[in-house]
C-alpha positions in Angstrom: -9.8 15.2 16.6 -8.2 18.8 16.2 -9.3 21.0 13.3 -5.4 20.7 11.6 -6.0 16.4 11.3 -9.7 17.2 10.2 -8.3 19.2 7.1 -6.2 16.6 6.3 -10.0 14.8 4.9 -10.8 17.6 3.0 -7.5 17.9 1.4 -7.4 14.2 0.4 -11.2 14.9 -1.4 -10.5 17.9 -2.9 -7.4 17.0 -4.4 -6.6 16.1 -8.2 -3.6 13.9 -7.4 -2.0 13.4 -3.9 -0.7 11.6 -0.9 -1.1 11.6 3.1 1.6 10.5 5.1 0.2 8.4 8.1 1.8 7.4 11.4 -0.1 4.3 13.0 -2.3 5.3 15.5 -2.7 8.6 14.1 -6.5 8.6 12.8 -5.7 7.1 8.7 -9.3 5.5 8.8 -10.9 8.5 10.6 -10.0 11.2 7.9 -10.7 8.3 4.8 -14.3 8.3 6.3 -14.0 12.3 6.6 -12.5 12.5 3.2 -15.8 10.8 2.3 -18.4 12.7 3.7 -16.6 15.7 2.3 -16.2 15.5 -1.3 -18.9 14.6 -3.4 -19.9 12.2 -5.6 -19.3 8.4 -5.1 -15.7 7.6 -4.2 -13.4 4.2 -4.7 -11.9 3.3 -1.6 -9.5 0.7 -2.4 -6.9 -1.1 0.5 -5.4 -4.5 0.6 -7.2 -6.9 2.6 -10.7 -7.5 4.1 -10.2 -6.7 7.6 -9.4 -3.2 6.1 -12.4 -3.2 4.4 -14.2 -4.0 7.4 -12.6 -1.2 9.5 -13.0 1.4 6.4 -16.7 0.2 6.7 -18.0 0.6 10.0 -16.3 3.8 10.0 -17.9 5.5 7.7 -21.1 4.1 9.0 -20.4 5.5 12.1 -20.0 8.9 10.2 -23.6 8.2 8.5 -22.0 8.6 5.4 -25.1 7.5 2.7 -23.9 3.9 1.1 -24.6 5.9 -2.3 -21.1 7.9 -2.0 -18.5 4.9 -1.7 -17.6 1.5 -2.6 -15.2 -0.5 -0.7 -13.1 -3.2 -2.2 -9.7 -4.6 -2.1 -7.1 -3.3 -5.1 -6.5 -7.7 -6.1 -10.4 -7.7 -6.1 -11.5 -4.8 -7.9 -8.8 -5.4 -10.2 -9.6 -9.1 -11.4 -13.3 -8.0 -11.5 -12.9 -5.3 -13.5 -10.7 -7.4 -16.0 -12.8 -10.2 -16.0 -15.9 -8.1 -17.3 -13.7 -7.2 -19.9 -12.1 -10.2 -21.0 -11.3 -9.1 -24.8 -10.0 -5.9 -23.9 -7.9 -6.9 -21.0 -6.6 -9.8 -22.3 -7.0 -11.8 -19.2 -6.9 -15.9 -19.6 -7.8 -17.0 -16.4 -10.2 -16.4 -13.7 -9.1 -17.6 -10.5 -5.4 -16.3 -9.7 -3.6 -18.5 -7.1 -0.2 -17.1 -6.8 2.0 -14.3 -7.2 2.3 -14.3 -11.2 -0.9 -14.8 -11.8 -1.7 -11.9 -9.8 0.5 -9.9 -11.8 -1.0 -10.9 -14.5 -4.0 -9.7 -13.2 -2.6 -6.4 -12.5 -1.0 -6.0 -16.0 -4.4 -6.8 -17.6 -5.9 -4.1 -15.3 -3.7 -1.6 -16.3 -3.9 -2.1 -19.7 -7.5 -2.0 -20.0 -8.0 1.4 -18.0 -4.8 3.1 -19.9 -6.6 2.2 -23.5 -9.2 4.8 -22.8 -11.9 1.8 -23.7 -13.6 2.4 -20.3 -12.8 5.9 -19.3 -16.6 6.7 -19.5 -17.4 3.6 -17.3 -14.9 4.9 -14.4 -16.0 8.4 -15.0 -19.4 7.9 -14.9 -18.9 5.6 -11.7 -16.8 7.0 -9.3 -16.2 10.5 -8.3 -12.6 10.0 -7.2 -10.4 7.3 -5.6 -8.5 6.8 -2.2 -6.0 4.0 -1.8 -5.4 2.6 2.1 -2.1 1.2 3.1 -0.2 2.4 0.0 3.3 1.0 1.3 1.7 -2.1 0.8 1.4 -1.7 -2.9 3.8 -3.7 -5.1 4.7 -1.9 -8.8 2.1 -3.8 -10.5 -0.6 -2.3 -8.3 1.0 0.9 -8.6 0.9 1.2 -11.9 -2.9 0.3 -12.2 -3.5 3.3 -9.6 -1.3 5.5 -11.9 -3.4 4.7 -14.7 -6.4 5.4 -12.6 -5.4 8.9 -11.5 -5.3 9.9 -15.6 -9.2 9.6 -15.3 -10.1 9.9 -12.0 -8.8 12.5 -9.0 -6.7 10.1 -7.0 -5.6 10.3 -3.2 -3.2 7.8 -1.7 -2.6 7.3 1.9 0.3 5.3 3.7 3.3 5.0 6.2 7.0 4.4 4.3 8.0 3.4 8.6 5.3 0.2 8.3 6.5 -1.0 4.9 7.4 -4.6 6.0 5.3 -6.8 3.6 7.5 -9.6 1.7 5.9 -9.7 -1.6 7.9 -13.3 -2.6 9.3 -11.9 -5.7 7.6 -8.9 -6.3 8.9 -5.2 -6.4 7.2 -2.6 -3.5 6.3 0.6 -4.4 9.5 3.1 -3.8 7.9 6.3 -1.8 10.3 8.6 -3.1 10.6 7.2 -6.6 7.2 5.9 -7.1 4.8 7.5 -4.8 5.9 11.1 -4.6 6.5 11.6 -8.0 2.6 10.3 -9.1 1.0 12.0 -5.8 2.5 15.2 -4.2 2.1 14.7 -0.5 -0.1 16.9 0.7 -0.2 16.4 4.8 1.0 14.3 7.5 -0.7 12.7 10.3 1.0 13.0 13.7 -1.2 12.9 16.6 -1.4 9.4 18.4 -5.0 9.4 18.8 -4.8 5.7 19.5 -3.4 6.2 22.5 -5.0 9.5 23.6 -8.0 7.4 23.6 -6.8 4.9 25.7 -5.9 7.7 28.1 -2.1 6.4 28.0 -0.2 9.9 27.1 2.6 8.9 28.3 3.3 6.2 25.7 1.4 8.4 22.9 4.2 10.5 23.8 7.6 7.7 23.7 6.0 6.5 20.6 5.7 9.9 19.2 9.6 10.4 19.7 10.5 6.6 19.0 9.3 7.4 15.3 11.3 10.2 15.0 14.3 8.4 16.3 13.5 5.6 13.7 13.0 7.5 10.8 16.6 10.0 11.6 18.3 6.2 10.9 19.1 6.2 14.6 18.5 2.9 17.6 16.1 3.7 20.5 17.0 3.7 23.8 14.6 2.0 26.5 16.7 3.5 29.1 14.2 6.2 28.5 10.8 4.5 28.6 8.0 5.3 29.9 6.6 3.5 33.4 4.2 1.1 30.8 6.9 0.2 28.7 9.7 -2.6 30.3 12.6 -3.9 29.0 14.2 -7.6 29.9 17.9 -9.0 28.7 18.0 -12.1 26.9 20.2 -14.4 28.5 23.6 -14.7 26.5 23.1 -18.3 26.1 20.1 -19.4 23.4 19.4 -22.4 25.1 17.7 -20.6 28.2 16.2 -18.1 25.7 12.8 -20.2 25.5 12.3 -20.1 29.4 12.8 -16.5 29.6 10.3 -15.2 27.2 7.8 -17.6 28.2 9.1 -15.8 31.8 7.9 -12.6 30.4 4.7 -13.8 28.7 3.5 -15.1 32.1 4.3 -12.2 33.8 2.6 -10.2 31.1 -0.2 -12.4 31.8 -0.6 -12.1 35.5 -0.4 -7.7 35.3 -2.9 -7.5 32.1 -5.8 -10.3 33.5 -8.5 -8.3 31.1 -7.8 -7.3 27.1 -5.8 -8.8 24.2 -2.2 -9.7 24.7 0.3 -10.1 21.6 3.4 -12.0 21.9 5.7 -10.6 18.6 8.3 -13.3 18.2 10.9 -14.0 15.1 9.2 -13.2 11.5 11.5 -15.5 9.5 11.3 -18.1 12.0 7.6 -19.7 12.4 9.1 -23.0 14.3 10.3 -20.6 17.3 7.1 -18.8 17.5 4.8 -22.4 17.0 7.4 -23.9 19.8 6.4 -20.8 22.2 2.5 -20.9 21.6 3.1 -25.0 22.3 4.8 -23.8 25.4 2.0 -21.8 26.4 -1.1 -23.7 25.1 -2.0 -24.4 28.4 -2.7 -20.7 29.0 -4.7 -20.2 26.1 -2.0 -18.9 23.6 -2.4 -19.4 20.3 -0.5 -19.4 16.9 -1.4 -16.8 14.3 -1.1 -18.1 11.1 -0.3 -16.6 7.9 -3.7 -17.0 5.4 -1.9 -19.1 2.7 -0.7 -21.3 5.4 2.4 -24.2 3.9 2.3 -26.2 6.9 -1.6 -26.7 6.2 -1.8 -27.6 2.0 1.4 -29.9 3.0 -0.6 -31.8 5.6 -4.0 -32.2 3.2 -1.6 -33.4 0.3 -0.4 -35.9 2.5 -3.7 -36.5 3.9 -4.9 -37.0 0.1 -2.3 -38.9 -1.2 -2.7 -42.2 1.6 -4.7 -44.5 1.9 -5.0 -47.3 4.8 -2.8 -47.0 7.8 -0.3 -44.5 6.2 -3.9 -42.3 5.5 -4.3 -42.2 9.5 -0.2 -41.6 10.1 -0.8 -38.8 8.1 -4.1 -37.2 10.0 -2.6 -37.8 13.4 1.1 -36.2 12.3 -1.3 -32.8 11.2 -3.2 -33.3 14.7 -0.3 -33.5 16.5 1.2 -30.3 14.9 -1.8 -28.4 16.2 -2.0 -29.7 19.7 0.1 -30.7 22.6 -0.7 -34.2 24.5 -1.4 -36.2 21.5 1.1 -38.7 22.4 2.0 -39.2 18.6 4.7 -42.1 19.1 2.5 -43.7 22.0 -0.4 -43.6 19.4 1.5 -45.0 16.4 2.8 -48.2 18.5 -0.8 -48.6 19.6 -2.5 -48.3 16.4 0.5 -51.1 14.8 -0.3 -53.2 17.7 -3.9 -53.3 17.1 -3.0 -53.9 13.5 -1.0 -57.1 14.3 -3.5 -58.5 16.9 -2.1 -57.0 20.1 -3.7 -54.9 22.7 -0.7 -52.2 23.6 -2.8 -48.9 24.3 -5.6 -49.7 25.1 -6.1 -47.7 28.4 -5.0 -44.4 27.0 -6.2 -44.7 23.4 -9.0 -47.4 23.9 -11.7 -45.2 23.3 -10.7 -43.8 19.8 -10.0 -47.1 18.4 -13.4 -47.7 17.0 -12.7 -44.1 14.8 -9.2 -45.0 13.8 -10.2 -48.6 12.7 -12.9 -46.4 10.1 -10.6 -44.2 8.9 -8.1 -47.1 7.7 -10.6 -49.6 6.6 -12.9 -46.7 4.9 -10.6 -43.3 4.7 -13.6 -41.3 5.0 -13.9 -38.1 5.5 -16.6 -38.3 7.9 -14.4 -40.6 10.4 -11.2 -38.4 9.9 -14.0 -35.8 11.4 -14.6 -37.3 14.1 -11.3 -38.1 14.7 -10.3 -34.2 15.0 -13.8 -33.7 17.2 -12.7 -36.7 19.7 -8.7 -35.4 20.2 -10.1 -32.2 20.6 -11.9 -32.7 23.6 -9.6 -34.6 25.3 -8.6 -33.5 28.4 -5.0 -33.7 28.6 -4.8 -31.9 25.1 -4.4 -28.2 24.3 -4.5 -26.4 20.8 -1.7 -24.4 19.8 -2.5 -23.8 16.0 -6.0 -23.3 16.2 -6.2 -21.4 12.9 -4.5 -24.5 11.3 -7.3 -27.0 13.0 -10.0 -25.4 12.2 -9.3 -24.6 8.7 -8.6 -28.5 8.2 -11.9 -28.9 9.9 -13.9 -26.9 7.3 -12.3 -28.0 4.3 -13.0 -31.8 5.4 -16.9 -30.1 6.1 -16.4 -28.6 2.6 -15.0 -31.4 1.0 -17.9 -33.4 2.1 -20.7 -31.1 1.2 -19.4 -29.6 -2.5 -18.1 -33.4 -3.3 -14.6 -31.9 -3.9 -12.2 -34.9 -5.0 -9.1 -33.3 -3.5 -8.6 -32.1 0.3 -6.0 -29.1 -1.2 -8.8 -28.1 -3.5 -11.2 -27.4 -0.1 -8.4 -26.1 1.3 -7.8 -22.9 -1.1 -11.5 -22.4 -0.4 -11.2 -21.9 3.1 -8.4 -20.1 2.8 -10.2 -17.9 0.8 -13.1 -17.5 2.6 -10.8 -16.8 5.6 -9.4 -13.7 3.0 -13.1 -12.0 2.6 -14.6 -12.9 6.1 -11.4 -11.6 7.9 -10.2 -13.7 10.9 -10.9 -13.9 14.9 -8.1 -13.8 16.8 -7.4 -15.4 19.9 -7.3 -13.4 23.5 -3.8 -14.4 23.7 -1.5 -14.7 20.4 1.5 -15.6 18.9 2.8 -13.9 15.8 5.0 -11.3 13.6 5.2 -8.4 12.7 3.7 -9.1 9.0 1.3 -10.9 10.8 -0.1 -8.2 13.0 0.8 -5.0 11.1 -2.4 -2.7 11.0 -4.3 -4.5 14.2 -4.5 -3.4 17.6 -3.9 -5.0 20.8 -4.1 -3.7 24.7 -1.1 -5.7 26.0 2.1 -6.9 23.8 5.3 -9.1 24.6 8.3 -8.2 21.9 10.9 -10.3 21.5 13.6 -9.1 19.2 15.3 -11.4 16.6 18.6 -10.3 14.8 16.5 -9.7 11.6 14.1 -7.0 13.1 14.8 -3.7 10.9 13.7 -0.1 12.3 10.4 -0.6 10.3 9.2 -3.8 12.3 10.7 -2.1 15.4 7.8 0.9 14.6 5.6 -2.0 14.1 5.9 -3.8 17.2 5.9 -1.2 19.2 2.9 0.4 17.8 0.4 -2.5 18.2 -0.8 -2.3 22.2 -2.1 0.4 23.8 -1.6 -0.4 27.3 1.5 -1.5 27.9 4.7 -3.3 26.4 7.2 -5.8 27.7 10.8 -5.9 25.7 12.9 -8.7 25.5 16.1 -8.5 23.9 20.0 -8.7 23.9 20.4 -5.1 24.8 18.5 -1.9 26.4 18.2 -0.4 22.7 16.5 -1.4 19.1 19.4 -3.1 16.9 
């Protein structure tokens, strides 16, 4: 890393207040840990979810920075811990926030405790300074606890106003020029593409390098211009052959990158088109990424929860069937009502499974409605699709069993939770967003443009694979 990105670190640590500007791919983690090693004292590093925890992490262990001179934790964590230990003070009634206004109640208490003064010896004492990751993430709430932070503590922020894409569901992002600048001068940028420097891949380092300034001028990019590892396919004009065509380009994508991860990016605002295209491809190992606080998942365990009887297995084998391809769903219902009134329909293709379903509508246990999932699994002529979305249903029935939780939804939000802190495992070939797969990194990815892709998940897409990227879309040029 060149000595003018290595004083970016000590900037960050020596500063009172301040901000770094950071392209993706351009070393953010690198100069945190750098920043760290620097300055002294014990520093707050605070980002937004645990995978960035884990990547802030080993980096800094791979610095040998002493475990003495940081503490890593997530801004929704730190905050409701902090407020909880507290409780008088902050004013906080409830413990275990599940949705967006409780969080911002969390964040209100937060801010209110810190900007009392009541424990400005406590964060003095504590921490020698703070650095916030991923700062276009941060809504106003969170902003506002990190302003009241920086009145006690010297306070760095770092982020990228080209990768702000989150959709906070009702509350207000942080406004860079309105928020951010005004609280914390910026005091560098980072512009090299290390990421792909170090995949030996200069030529795309470079397109990428230019795209952003293309993107961030207000202006479309051209893939006329693209570089050899960079192609770019038209969408047919009519949508009905638009399926066929991307799965086209996946396969292709497939064949010329046998070794490393590949990333299909389909539609963010349309999870049926991107589930229909991992079904498509389930034979080939392609998988759904889910988001964390998954719908289609708490719908299926209330449904799941609420029957009892027959309607209890309808309800198992509808969530199955959403998760896998060769289920035979109707073929299976007309079997399962057959056997019910005395009649044998089925009983070649579903004959071995009967003894299970007859458990899990005489008993509804969970134990059956495990087995149920174990035995569709391993059938042959079916392929998982939503693997996230099985497996989670899997260990909440495993939960529900073991902590005697009355309610399936209730072992659901602790999965899903768990999933939040032990960060998630993602299949060699994936289906997902932009939101879904801002801040990872891939060797291979597929882009398929929807009508609702703005300059900012443009940046995104195109910054997640080091290797190589295949285009789809209407025209030879971002929208």
């Amino acid at each position: 890393m060149g000595d003018a990105d290595s004083a970016v670190g000590q900037l960050a640590a020596q500063a009172r207040r301040g901000s770094i500007v950071a392209a993706a791919g351009c070393g953010k983690t690198e100069q945190i840990a750098r920043g760290v090693a620097f300055g002294s004292g014990r520093r707050l590093i605070l980002t937004h979810t645990h995978a960035g925890i884990d990547a802030i992490t080993r980096r800094l262990k791979a610095h040998n920075v002493a475990p003495d001179k940081f503490r890593v934790d997530t801004i929704a964590g730190w905050a409701l811990r902090f407020v909880i230990a507290f409780p008088t003070r902050s004013g906080l009634q409830l413990t275990e926030p599940r949705n967006g206004e409780d969080w911002n109640s969390v964040y209100h208490a937060a801010a209110k405790l810190v900007e009392s003064g009541t424990v400005a010896r406590i964060l003095e004492a504590s921490y020698a300074g703070v650095f916030v990751d991923e700062y276009q993430d941060c809504t106003r709430q969170q902003h506002t606890v990190i302003e009241q932070l920086c009145n006690y503590l010297p306070c760095c922020v770092f982020g990228d106003p080209l990768q702000a894409i989150f959709d906070f569901g009702g509350q207000e992002p942080v406004d860079w020029n309105n928020d951010v600048f005004r609280t914390f001068p910026k005091l560098g940028e980072l512009t090299t593409p290390w990421r792909w420097k170090k995949a030996k891949n200069e030529e795309l380092a470079e397109w990428l390098t230019s795209a952003r300034r293309t993107l961030e001028c207000g202006e479309s990019i051209d893939f006329a211009g693209r570089p050899k590892c960079v192609s770019w396919t038209p969408l047919p004009t009519d949508r009905r052959e638009h399926h066929a065509a991307i799965v086209k380009q996946c396969l292709t994508a497939m064949g010329s990158s046998s070794t490393g991860y590949l990333i299909v990016i389909g539609d963010a605002a349309n999870i049926n088109h991107r589930t229909e295209l991992a079904k498509r491809l389930s034979s080939k190992g392609f998988s759904n990424i889910e988001p964390v606080s998954c719908k289609e998942l708490y719908r299926a365990a209330k449904a799941i929860d609420e029957a009892t009887g027959t309607q209890r297995f309808m309800a198992i084998l509808s969530f199955v069937s959403e998760c896998m391809t060769g289920t035979d769903k109707a073929g299976f219902e007309k079997a399962v009502d057959a056997r019910q009134h005395g009649r044998k329909l089925g009983q070649t293709k579903f004959g071995d499974l009967f003894s299970i379903t007859d458990k899990i509508i005489e008993i509804g246990s969970d134990e059956h409605t495990l087995a149920f999932l174990a035995a569709m699994h391993q059938r042959a002529d079916t392929h998982l699709y939503r693997k996230e979305m099985f497996f989670a249903m899997r260990s909440a029935l495993q939960i529900k069993l073991a902590r005697k939780h009355h309610r399936l939804i209730d072992a659901i939000w602790e999965v899903q939770n768990r999933i939040r802190h032990a960060g998630r495992k993602f299949s060699k070939r994936s289906v997902g967003s932009t939101l879904l797969v801002k801040g990872l990194e891939f060797d291979h990815a597929v882009i398929v443009q929807a009508s609702s892709m703005t300059p900012k998940d443009w940046y995104v897409a195109l910054t997640r694979a080091t290797r190589s990227i295949r285009i789809v879309s209407p025209q030879a040029r971002t929208g």
